[in-house]
N, C-alpha and C positions, 0 to 999 in steps of 0.2 A: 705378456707383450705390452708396447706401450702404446698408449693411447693419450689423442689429442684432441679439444676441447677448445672452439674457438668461443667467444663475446662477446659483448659490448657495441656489436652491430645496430641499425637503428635507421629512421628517418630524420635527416638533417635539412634544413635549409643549407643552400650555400653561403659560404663564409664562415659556416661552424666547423665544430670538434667533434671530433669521440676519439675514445681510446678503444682498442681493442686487446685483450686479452689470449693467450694459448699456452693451458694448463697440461701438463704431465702427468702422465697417471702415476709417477714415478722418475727418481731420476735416472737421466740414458748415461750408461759407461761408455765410452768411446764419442759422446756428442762432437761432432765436429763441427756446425753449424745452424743455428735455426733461423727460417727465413718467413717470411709475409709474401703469399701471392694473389692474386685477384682474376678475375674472371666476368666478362660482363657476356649480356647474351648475345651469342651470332660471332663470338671473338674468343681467341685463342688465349688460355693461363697466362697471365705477363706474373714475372717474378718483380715484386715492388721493391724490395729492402730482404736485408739479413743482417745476421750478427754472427762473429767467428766465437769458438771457444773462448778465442782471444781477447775478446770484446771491440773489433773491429767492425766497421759497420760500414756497407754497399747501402746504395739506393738507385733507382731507373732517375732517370731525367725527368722522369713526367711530376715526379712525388719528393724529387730534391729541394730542400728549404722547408718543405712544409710538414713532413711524416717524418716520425724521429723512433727508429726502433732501441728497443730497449729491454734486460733481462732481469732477471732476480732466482739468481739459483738457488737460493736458499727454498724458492716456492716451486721451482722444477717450470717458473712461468716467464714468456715471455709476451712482449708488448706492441700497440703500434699504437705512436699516437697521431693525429692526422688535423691538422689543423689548416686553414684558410681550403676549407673543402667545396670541392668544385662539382657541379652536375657529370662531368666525366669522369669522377670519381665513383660513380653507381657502378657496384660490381657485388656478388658473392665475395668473400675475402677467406683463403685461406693460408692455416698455419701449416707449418712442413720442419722436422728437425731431420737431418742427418747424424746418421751413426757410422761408425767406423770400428767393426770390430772383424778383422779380416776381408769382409766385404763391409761394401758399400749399401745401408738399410735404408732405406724413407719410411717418412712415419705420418700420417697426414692427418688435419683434423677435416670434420666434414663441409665448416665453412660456415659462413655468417653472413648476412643480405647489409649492406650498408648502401641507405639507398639517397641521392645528395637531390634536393627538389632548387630549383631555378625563382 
């Protein structure tokens, strides 16, 4: 099975970066899309960004302009970089790919604390 592997989480001031990272245990046949979501405490998963097979890329309004997702298949890994980070940016952050192989699979990593200080 596949397995996912988030990163690069961390304590930022605001105003900063990080990138984060979400590694494959392997490459997925049928990937149809890998996405970035987040989760803060007392509030519901918001989906931040994705990227198509295609290399097409979604983002929420909240994260547009500033979070720039991104792949590299040759690593089975995908990206998120996050820059002009804001204290409502503190969330867990998790990765997520979709498969399409007759059905529809999620694949989830367990998530990363990126925590933005004021």
């Amino acid at each position: 099975q596949v397995q996912l592997v988030e990163s690069g989480g961390g304590l930022v001031q605001a105003g900063g970066s990080l990138r984060l990272s979400c590694a494959a245990s392997r490459n997925i046949f049928g990937l149809n899309a890998m996405h970035w979501y987040r989760q803060a405490p007392g509030k519901q998963r918001e989906l931040v960004a994705l990227i198509t097979s295609g290399g097409n890329t979604r983002y929420s309004d909240s994260v547009k302009g500033r979070f720039t997702i991104s792949r590299d298949n040759a690593k089975n890994t995908w990206y998120l970089q996050m820059n002009s980070l804001k204290p409502e940016d503190t969330a867990v952050y998790y990765c997520k790919a979709v498969q399409w192989a007759g059905q529809s699979i999620d694949y989830w990593g367990p998530g990363t604390q990126v925590t933005v200080s004021s």
